[in-house]
C-alpha distance (Angstrom), angle and dihedral (degrees) to the residues before:
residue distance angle dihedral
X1 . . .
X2 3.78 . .
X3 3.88 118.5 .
X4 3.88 96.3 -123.2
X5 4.40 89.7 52.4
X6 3.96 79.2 45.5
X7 3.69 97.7 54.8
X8 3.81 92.7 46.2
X9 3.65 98.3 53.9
X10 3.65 87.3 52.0
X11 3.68 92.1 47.0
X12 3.70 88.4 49.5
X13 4.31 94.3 45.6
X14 4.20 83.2 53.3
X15 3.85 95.7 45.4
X16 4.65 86.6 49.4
X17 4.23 83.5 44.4
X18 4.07 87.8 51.9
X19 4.11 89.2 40.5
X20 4.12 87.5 49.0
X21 3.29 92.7 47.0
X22 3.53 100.6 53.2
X23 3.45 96.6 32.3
X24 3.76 102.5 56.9
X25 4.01 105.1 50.9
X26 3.57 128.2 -172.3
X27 3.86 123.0 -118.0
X28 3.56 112.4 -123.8
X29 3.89 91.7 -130.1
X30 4.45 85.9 50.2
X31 3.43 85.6 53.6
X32 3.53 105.3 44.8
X33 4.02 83.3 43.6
X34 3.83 87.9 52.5
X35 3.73 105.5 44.0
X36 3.55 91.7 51.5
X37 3.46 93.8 47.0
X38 3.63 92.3 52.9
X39 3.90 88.6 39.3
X40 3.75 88.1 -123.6
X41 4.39 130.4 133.1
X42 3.77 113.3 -92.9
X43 3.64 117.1 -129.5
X44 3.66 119.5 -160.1
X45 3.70 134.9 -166.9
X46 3.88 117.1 -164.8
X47 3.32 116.9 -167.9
X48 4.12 154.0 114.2
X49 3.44 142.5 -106.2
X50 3.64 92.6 -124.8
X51 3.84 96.9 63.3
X52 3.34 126.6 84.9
X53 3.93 98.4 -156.7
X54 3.88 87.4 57.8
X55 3.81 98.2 45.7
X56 3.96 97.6 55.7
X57 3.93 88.3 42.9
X58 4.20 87.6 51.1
X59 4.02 91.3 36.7
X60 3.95 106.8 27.3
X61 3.71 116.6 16.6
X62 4.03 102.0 39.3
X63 3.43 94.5 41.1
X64 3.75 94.3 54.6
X65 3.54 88.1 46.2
X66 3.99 93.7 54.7
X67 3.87 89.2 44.7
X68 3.61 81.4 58.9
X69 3.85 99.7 52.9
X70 3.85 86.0 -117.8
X71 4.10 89.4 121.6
X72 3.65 98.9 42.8
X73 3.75 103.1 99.4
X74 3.65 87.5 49.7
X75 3.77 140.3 73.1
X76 3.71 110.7 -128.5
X77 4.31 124.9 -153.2
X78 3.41 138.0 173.2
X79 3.86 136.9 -142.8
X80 3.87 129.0 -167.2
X81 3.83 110.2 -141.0
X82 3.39 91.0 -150.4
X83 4.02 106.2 39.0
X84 3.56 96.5 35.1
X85 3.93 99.6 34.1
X86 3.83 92.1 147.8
X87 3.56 96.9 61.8
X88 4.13 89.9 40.6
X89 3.13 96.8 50.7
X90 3.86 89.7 53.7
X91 3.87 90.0 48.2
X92 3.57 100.2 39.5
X93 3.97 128.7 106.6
X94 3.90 104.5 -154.2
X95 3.98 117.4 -28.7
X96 4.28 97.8 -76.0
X97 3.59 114.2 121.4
X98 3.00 138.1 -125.7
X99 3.70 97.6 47.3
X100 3.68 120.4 173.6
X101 3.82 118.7 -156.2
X102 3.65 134.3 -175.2
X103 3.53 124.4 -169.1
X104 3.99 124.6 -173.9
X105 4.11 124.1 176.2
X106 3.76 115.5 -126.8
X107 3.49 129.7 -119.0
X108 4.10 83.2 -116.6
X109 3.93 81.7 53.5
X110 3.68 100.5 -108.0
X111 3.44 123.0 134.7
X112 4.41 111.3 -120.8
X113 3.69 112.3 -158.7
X114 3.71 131.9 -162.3
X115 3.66 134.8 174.6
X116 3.87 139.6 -175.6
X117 3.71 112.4 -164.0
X118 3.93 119.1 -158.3
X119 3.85 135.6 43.1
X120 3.58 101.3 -53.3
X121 3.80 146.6 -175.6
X122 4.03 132.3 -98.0
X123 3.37 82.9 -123.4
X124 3.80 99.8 62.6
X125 3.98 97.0 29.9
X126 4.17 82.3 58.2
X127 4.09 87.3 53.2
X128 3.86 91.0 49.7
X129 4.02 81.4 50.6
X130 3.20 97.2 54.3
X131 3.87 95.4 45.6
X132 3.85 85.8 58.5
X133 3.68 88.9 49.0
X134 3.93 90.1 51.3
X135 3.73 95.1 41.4
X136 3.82 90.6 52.4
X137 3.85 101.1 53.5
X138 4.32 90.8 42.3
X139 3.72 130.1 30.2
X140 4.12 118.6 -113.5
X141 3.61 121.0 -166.9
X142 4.01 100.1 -143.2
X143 3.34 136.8 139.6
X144 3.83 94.6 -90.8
X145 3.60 97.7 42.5
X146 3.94 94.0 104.2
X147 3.81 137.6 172.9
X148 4.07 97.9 -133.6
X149 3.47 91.8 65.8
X150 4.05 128.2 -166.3
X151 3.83 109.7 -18.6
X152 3.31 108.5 -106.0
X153 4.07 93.5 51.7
C-alpha cells in the first residue's frame, strides 16, 4: 500500500475516533454509576455547545488525550450547562465554563475533588489525573477532600 493512501486512512480512523468521542457523551449519573462501579476517579467536563473553550476541550484536547491512553484509568462524563443546569450548578466552581472536574473516593471513603476551570492543555488535564489517581490509593486531608462525596452518592 503506498505511504500517502496509508497516511489518509489513518487520518480518516483519527478524525471517526474524534467524531465518536464527541458524539457519544456520557451522562453524569452513567458515569458516576460507572466509576464507582469500577472503583475508578470520575472526571467530568461541564460545558455548552455555544462555547468555544468547551468545544475544543470535548473535540480536541480529550480526545487526544484518550488516543493517548492518558484517560484510560478513568471514567469520563459530560454535563451540558445549559440542558442539565441542575446537575451543573451542583458541580460547578464559580460560573466559568468549561470546567473540568475529577472526583476520586478515598481509601478512608471520602470523596477528593479537584477542578481546573478554562480551556486547558493535555498536559495539565493528565496532572489533575494523576492527582485523582494519587488521592485514591492514600488519604489527603485538603480542603477538597470532603465527606458528602460526588452528588449522586
Amino acid at each position: 500500500m503506498k505511504p500517502g493512501i496509508v497516511i489518509a486512512r489513518l487520518a480518516s480512523l483519527l478524525v471517526l475516533q474524534q467524531a465518536v468521542f464527541a458524539a457519544n457523551p456520557v451522562s453524569y449519573q452513567a458515569g458516576l454509576k460507572d466509576a464507582q462501579a469500577q472503583q475508578r476517579p470520575l472526571l467530568v467536563l461541564v460545558g455548552a455547545t455555544w462555547c468555544p473553550g468547551c468545544q475544543t476541550m470535548k473535540q480536541t484536547i480529550l480526545p487526544s488525550l484518550e488516543r493517548a491512553g492518558g484517560m484510560r484509568d478513568v471514567t469520563f462524563a459530560t454535563v451540558d450547562a445549559d440542558s442539565d443546569r441542575d446537575v451543573a450548578s451542583q458541580l460547578m466552581r464559580g460560573g466559568a465554563i468549561p470546567q473540568l472536574i475529577v472526583f476520586a473516593k478515598t481509601p478512608d471513603g471520602k470523596w477528593h475533588r479537584d477542578q481546573i476551570t478554562g480551556q486547558t492543555s493535555a498536559d495539565q488535564v493528565k496532572s489533575l489525573i494523576a492527582r485523582a489517581l494519587a488521592a485514591q490509593k492514600a488519604p489527603i486531608a485538603k480542603p477538597e477532600t470532603t465527606t458528602t462525596g460526588a452528588i449522586g452518592n
